[in-house]
N, C-alpha and C positions, 0 to 999 in steps of 0.2 A: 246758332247759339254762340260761334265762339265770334260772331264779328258784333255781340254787343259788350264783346271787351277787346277788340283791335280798333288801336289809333294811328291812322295813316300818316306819311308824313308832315304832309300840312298840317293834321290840324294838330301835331305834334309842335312844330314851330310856331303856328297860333298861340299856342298855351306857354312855349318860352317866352315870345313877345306879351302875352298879357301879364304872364308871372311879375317879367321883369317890370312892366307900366302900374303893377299894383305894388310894387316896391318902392317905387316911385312916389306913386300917392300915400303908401304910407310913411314914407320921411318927413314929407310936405305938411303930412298932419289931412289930407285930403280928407272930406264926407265921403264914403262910397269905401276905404281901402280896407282891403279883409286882413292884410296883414299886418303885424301888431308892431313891427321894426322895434321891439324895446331894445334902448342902448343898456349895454352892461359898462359900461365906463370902461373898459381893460380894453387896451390893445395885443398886438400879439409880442411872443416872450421873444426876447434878443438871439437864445441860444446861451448866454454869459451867466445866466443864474446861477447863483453856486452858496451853499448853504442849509441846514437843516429846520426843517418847515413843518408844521403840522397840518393835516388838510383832513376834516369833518365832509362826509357823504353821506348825504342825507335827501334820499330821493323817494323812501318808500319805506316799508316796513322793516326793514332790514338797514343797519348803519353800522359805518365804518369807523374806525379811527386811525391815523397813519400815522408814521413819523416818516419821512423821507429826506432824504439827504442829494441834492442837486448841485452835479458837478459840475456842469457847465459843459458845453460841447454836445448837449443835447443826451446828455449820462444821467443817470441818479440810481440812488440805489432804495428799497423797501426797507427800512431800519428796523421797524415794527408794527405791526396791524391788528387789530382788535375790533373783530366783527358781532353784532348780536341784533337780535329781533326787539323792537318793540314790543311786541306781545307773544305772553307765552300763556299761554291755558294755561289757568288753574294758579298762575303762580302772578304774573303781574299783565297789564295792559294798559300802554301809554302811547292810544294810538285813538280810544273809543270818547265819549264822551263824557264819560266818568273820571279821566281823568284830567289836570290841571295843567298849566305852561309849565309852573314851575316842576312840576313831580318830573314831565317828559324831560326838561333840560338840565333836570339834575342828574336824571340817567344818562343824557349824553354826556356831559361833565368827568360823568363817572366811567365812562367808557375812553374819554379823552387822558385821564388819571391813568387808566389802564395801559394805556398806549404808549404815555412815557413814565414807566414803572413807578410812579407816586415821585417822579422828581418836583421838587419845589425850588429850586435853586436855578437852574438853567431859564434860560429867556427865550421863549417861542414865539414864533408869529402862525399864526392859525387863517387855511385859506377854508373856508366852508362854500361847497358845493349843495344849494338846497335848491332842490326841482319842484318847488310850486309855484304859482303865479303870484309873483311880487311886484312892488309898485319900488323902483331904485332911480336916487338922484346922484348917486354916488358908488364908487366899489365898495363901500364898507359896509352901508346898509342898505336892507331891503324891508321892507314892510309886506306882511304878509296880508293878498287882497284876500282871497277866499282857499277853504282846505280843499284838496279835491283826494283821488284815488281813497274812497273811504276813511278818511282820517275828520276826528268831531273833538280834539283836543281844544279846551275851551282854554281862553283867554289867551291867545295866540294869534287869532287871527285881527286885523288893525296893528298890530305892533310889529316892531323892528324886532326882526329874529334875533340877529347881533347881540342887542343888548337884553333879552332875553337870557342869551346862551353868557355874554361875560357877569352877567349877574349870578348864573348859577355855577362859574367858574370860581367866583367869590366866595361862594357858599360853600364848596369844595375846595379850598384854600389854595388854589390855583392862579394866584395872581399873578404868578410867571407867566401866564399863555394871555397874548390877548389876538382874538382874533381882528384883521383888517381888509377880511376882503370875499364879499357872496356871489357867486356866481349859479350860470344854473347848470345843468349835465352837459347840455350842448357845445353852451361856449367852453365847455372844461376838455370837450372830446377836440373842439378845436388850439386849444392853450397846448396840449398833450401832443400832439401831432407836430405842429410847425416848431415845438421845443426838440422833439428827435427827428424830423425830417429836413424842418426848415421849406420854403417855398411850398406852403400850404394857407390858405384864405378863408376856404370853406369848411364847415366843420357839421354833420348832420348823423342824428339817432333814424338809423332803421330797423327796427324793432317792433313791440306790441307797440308802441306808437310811432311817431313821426315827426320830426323837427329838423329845420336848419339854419345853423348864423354862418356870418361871414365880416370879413374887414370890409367895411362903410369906408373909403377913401374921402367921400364928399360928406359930411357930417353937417358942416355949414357951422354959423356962429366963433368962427375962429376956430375951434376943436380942433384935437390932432385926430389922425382916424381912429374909429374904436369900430369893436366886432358887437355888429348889429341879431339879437336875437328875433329871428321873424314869427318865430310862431307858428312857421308854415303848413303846419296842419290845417291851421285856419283858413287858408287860398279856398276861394271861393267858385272864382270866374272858369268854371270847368259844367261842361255837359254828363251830368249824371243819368247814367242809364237805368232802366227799370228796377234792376237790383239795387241798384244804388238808392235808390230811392226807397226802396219796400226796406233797407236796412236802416236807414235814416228814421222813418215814422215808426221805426219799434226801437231805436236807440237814446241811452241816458237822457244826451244834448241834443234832441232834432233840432234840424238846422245848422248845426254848427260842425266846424271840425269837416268839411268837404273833402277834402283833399284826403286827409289822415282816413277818412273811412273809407276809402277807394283804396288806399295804399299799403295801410298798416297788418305786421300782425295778428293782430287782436282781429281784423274784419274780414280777410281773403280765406279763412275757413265759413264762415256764414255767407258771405259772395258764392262762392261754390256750392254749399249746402242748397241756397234758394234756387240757382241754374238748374242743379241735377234736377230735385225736383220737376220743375218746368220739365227738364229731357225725358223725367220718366212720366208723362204724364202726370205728375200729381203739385202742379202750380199752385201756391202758397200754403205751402208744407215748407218748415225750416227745419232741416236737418244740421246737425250739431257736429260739424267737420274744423278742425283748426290748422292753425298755419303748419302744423310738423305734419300732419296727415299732409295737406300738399308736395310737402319736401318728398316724403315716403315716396310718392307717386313716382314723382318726376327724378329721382334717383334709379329707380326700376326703368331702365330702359331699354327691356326684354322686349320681342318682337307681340308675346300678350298679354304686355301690361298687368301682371300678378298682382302686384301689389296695389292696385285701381282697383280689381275686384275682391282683392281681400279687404282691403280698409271698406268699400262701399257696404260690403255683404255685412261688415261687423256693423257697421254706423245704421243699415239701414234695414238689414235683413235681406237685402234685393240680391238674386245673385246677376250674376253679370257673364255674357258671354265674351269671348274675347273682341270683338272686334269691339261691341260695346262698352270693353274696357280700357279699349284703345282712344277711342272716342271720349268718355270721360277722362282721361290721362291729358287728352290734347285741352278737353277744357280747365283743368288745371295749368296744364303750360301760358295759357291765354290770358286767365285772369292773372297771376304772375308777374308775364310780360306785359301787361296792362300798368301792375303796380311799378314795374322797373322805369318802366318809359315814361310816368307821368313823371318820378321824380328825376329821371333824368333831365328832362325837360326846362322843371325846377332849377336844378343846378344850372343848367344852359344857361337860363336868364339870369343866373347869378352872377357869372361870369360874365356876360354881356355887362354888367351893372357895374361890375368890379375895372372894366376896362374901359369902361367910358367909350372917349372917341379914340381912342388908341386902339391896339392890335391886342388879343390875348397870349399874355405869357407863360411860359411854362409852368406848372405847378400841378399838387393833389390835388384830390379833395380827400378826406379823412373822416370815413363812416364808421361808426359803432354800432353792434345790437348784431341779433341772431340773426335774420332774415338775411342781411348783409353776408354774415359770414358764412350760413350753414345753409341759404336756398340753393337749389343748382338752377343754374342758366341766367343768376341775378348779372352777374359780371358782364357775361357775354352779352346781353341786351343792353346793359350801359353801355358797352362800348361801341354797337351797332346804332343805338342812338345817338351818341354824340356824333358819330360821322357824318348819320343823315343831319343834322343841326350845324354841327360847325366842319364840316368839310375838311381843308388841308389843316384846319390848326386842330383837328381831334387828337392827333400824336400827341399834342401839349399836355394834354391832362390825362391824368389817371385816377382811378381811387384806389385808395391804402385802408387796411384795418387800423381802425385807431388803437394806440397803445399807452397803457396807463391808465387812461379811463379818465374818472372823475376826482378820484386821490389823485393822481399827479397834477392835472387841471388845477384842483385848488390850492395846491403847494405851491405851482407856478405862480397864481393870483397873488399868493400871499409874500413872494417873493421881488413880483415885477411893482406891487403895489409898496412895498418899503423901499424900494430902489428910485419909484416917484416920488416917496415923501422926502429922500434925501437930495432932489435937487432944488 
């Protein structure tokens, strides 16, 4: 059971060498490339930013509003925050399809209002961090292609979010704040990073999803470099095994999203749920296991696996003897180290991409989301991965928990972006 989620070394370095050749094809614009390489126009922040910035996060039902203050030297301080739901039962909902562009960006207006105590007189620059699939020619705007995570706000989708939100800044007599610059969660966990680290390129969400950008050195068209958004949930060119597959023909998007549904969150409780199954004799039955129930497990690392047969017995009714719990424990360990090592991989060919014909330099990589922070044994497999992939330069890199998130990310944008408009 568990070697139909161990990948061996080779075909671990197959999958860096194909990652990085579908990178490739997708800058080229190739027919055939699963990655989506969207340019976000920003490159990465000096370190020198210094200044008080407003930064809108806006990924999901739940949104922020900041005021932050960036000192420079990779400092800044939280000046003020102002967090609320989109929908609340019973009281308002600007998330469903009932309600209008304008009602949702009046509410965020008004949440921005909140954040700098009803000032009208002071002059803001607004960095907006919005995580859905937009169509951008530029830092400032994005056009929004289609709504996803449950959201059916109508007259929003086809339009420039931007001008959307400075319209109903208007409307809220806000015309001190204008915002200049959208980015999306990723590239904000990369801006956040290389601002208080410095020597950081890569920047990737491990979490209930999956995504990773990074600095495009070779942009082509004259362009300075800018941090390429790949979408990389969407990587394709990967051997899906049985479960992968049985999870696929009952998910939202079959077909789509390969990578993300082998690695994420959201799927390595349902990966495990369909295995056990299979172990206990009763092959396609889907039991209903999540990413934290994995953690549980593999934190319990008593000689009989208690906590494999308490989480099973509750999820399934099955009790479990010890060795059998030990055994399920290991196939939690497996699909895991599954999910570690493919994006390790990822990363590998990043780096590969990012170094061209040169040698790889020192640097992070800078991940965000719980799986990251709070799995065990995620760390320790990155870094047994990269050694089997890059040998003596694996010392070079590390990963860091990203810090600041996606409010500092678009404070920075809105920072690094007026620092471009005045050359």
């Amino acid at each position: 059971m568990k070697a139909a989620f161990t990948i061996d070394d080779d075909a671990l370095r197959k999958i860096a060498d194909d990652f990085r050749a579908d990178m490739c094809a997708g800058l080229a614009g190739k027919e055939g490339a699963t990655l989506r390489m969207l340019r976000s126009y920003a490159g990465l922040p000096s370190g020198k930013e210094h200044g008080s910035f407003l930064a809108l996060d806006f990924g999901g039902t739940n949104v922020r509003a900041l005021r932050i203050l960036l000192k420079g030297g990779g400092e800044y301080e939280v000046l003020s925050k102002v967090a609320k739901p989109l929908t609340l039962p019973g009281v308002y909902d600007y998330v469903s399809a009932d309600a209008t562009a304008e009602e949702m960006f009046d509410f965020l207006a008004s949440i921005i209002d909140e954040a700098i105590d009803g000032n009208r007189e002071t002059k803001y620059l607004l960095g907006h961090t919005f995580s859905f699939p937009s169509a951008q020619t530029n830092i400032s705007d994005a056009r929004l292609i289609i709504w996803t995570k449950e959201f059916a706000v109508r007259g929003v989708e086809g339009e420039v979010v931007n001008d959307l939100l400075r319209a109903a800044l208007v409307r809220q007599g806000l015309t001190n704040v204008t915002p200049n610059a959208v980015i999306n969660d990723t590239v904000a966990v990369l801006l956040s990073a290389a601002y208080v680290h410095g020597d950081t390129k890569i920047g990737a969400i491990y979490a209930t999803g999956h995504n990773t950008c990074y600095l495009e050195p070779y942009v082509g068209m004259a362009q300075p470099p800018m941090i390429i958004n790949m979408e990389s949930g969407g990587f394709r060119k990967l051997l899906p095994n049985r479960f992968d597959a049985a999870l696929d023909e009952v998910s939202e998007k079959k077909g789509e999203q390969r990578l993300e549904k082998m690695v994420a969150g959201r799927y390595m409780g349902a990966l495990f749920g369909m295995a056990l199954a299979e172990l206990m004799g009763k092959a396609g039955r889907a039991y209903d296991f999540t990413s934290i129930d994995l953690s549980r497990m593999l934190e319990d690392t008593g000689e009989k696996a208690q906590a494999a047969a308490t989480i099973v017995e509750t999820v399934t009714g099955e009790m479990l003897s010890a060795e059998d719990a030990v055994r399920v424990r290991g196939l939690a360990r497996s699909i895991v180290a599954r999910s570690v090592r493919l994006i390790a991989a990822t990363f590998v060919g990043t780096l590969w991409q990012i170094a061209g014909s040169g040698e790889i330099r020192r640097q992070h990589i800078a991940v965000d989301g719980a799986v990251y922070e709070k799995m065990p044994l995620v760390k320790e497999n990155l870094t047994r991965a990269f050694f089997e992939l890059l040998g003596a330069d694996a010392p070079k890199v590390d990963t860091i928990l990203a810090v600041g998130g996606s409010g500092l990310g678009a404070a920075l944008a809105a920072a690094m972006t007026e620092r471009a408009e005045q050359r």
